[in-house]
C-alpha positions in Angstrom: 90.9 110.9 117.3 87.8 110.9 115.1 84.4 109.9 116.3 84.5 106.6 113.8 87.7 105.5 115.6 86.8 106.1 118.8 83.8 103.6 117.6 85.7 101.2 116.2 87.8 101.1 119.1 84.8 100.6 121.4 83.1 97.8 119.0 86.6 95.7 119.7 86.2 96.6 123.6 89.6 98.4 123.1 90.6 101.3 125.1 92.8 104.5 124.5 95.2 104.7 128.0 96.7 108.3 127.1 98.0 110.0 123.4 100.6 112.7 123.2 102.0 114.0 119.7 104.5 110.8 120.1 102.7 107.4 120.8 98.9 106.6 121.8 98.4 103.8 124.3 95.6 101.0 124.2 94.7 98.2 126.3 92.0 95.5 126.1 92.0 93.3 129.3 95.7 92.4 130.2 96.5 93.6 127.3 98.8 96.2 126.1 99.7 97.9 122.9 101.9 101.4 121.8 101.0 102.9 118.6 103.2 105.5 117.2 102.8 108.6 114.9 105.0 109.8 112.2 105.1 112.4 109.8 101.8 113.6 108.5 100.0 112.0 111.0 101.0 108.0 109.9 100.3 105.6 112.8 102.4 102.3 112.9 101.7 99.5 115.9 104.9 99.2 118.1 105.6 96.2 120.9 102.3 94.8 121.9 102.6 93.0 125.1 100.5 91.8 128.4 100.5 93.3 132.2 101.6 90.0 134.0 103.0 89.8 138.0 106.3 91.2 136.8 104.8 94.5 134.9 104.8 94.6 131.2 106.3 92.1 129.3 106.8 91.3 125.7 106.1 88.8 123.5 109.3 87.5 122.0 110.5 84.3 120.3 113.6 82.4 121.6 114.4 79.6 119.7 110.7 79.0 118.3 109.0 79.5 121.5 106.8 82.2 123.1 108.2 83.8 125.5 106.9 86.8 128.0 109.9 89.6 128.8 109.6 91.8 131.4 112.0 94.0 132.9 114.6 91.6 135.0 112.5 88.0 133.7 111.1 86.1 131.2 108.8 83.5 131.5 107.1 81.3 128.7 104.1 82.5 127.3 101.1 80.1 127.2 99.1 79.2 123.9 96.0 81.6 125.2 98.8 84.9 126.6 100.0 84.1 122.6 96.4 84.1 121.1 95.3 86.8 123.4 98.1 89.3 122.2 97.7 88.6 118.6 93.8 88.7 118.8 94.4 92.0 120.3 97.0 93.5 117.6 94.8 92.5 114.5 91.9 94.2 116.4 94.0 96.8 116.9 95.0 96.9 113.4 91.1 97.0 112.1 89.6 99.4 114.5 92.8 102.2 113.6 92.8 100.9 110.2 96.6 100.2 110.0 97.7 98.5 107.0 100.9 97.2 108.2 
């Protein structure tokens, strides 16, 4: 990771978790986000999510509502969980420059 990533990263109060040749990990309060790599070094933004009581769950949408998946529930997600996550991913997006 270059130095103006790592800075970006820090100006959005995100964090790097771990990286291997696969998938980076960030977080940024209860929030959760894998970022994968392709070929020649392409980065795309995988399942964003938030650490709740159950573990990590999703963000998914069941008949037009937010919901939060986890392994073995699902609860729905609040307005602020739904703001929070998105919040997250476009800050995300802007600090690793992803265009998509």
């Amino acid at each position: 990771m270059t130095p103006e990533i790592e800075a970006r990263l820090q100006s959005f109060g995100i964090g790097l978790v771990t990286e291997s040749p696969a998938v980076s990990i960030f977080v940024r309060e209860s929030c959760v986000a894998m970022v994968g790599r392709g070929a020649g070094g392409t980065q795309s933004l995988g399942s964003t999510g938030m650490i709740t009581e159950n573990g990590l769950a999703y963000l998914v949408w069941r008949e037009g509502q937010p919901r939060l998946a986890a392994k073995g529930s699902e609860v729905a997600a609040a307005p602020e969980q739904v703001e929070a996550i998105r919040r997250f991913s476009e800050d995300l997006k802007n600090a690793l420059q992803l265009t998509a």
